[in-house]
N, C-alpha and C positions, 0 to 999 in steps of 0.2 A: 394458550395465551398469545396473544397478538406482539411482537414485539417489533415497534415502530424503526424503518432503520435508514439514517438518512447517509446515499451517496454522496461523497463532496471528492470534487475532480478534481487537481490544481490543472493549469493551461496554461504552458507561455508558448507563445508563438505555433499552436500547435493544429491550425487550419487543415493542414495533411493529412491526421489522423484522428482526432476527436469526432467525428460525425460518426465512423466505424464504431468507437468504445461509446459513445453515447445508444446506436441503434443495438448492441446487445445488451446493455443496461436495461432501456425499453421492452425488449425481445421479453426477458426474462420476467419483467414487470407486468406486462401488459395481457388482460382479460383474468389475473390472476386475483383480487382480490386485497391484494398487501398494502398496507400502512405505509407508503414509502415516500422520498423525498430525495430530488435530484438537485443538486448544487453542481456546478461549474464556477471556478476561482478563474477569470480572467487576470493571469499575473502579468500584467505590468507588457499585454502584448503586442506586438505593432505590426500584427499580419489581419489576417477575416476572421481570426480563432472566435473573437464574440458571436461575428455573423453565423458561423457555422450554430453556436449554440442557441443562438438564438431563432434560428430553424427549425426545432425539436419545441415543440407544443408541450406549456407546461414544467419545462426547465427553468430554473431558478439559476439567474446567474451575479455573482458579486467583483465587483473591480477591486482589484489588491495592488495597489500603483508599487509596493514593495517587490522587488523582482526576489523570490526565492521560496522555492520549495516547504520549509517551514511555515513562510510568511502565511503561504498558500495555503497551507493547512490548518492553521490557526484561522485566520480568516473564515476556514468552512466551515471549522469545527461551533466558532460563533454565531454563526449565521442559522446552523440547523437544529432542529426541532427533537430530532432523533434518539431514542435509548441506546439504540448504535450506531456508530459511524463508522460507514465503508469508505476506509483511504485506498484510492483506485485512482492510476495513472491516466493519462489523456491519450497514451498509447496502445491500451490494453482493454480484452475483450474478456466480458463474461463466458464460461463455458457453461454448457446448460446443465443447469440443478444448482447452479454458486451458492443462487440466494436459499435455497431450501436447505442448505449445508449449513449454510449459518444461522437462519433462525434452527435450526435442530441442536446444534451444535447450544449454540447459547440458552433455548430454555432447556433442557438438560441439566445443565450446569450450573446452578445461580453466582458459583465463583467464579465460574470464567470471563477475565476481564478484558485478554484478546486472542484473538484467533488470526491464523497467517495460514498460506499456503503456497507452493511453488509459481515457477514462471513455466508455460511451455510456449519458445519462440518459436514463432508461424514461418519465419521467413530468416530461417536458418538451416545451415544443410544437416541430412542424418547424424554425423561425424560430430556435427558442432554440438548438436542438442543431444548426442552420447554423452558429451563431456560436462554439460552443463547435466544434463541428469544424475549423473556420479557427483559433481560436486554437489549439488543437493540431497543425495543419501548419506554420501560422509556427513554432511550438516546436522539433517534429522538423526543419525544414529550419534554423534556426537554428541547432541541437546538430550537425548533420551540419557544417554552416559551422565552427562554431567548433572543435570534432574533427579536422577535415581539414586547416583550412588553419591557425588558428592550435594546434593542439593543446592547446587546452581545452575544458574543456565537458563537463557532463553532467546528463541531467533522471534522474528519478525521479516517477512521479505517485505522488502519498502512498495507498494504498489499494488500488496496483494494482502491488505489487513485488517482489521475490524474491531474496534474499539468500543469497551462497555463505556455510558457516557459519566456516569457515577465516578467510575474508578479516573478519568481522564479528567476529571474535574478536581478528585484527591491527589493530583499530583502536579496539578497545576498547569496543565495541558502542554502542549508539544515545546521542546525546547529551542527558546528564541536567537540562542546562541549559535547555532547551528543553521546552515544556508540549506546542503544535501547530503553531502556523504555524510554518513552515519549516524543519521536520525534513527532507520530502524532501531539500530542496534540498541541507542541510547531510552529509546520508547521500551524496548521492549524488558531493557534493565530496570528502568524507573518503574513501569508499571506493574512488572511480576509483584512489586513489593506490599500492591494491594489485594494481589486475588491471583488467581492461575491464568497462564499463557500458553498457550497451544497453537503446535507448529502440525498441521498434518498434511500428507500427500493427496488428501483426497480432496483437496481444497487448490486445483489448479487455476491458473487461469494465462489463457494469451498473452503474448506483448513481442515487441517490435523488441529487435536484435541489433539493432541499431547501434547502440551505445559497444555492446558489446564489439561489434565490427569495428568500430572505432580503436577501441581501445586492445581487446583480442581478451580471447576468453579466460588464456591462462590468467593475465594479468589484471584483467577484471577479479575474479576467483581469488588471487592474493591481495589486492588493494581492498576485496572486502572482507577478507580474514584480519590485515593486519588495523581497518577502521574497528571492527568487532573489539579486536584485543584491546587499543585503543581506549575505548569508549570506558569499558572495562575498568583498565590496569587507570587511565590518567583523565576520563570522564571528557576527551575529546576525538575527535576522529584523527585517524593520519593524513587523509589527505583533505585540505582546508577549503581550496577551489573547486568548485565543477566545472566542465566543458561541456558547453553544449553540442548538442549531436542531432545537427538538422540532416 
């Protein structure tokens, strides 16, 4: 069975790297047959970021004058056609086989209402994406933990997830309260409550280190454990602002 699956990108300002995560989007689409649909969320940006998508033949693009990440996503999520939707950053690349992971992954399963999978940064050194690899095993073997024995639990990496459209619509879709941090977390709390959520390693994908360089991995690593708990324990994140990281 064919299951239609529409990408929606958010993009603020993000001319630098969108043409990259647009051409493996493509890559992966192209001479293969799929049901698919590419959205680009122009959020609110004042660089070429339109131009650039509008360079790609066939790209569907919507203007969200609301600057934020949610905003962004809500925007796509309306706009597309999709029985799924791939929330996929403007910074980040398909690795080859994503999309056959995920329609495999979802008709298998007719519970499954999202699917998530790690980040591996391109442009980070050995050392760095050591530690970023370890904190995404304690992650995964944590949610297996907490799934199994106590029956809760569930991750989401923000950038790297795919949402059944059914379940995304019984929950009222993405929360508007929320600008950035701790969306995943909060999606993937709300949405366990209609169907199964699944975190696996074999579902990677690229992305720019950037943020992380900024901020440093330890403290990236704790600022998203302590949004997690968060979201959880008081149904908001810890930390309220983003910074951008051009």
């Amino acid at each position: 069975m064919k299951l239609k699956l529409s990408f929606v990108i958010p993009a603020y300002n993000e001319e630098r790297y969108l043409a990259k995560c647009l051409e493996s989007v493509c890559r992966e689409i192209d001479g293969r047959g799929y049901e698919m649909e590419v959205i680009v969320v122009n959020n609110a940006s004042t660089d070429g970021t339109r131009k650039v998508a509008e360079s790609f033949p066939g790209i569907s693009i919507v203007d969200e004058p609301r600057k934020g990440l949610v905003q962004a996503r809500q925007s796509g999520f309306k706009t597309s056609k999709g029985e799924l939707i791939a929330n996929v950053d403007a910074d980040t690349m398909l690795t080859p086989g994503w999309i056959i992971k995920v329609l495999d992954e979802f008709s298998k399963d007719e519970k499954l209402v999202a699917l998530s999978g790690p980040f591996l940064y391109y442009d980070l050194s050995g050392p760095g994406n050591f530690w970023v690899k370890s904190f995404f095993y304690l992650g995964f073997i944590g949610n297996l933990i907490g799934q199994k024995i106590f029956k809760k639990g569930s991750i989401l990496q923000g950038g790297n997830f795919v949402l059944r459209r059914t379940a995304l619509e019984k929950i009222g879709g993405y929360n508007m309260k929320l600008q950035f941090y701790g969306e995943d977390a909060d999606m993937a709390m709300r949405i366990s409550k209609v169907g199964n959520v699944k975190f696996t390693l074999d579902l990677p994908m690229y992305s720019s280190a950037r943020r992380l360089k900024m901020n440093g991995i330890f403290m990236t690593g704790l600022r998203s454990t302590c949004d997690y708990i968060w979201i959880m324990l008081f149904k908001r994140p810890f930390q309220k602002t983003a910074r951008d990281a051009r």
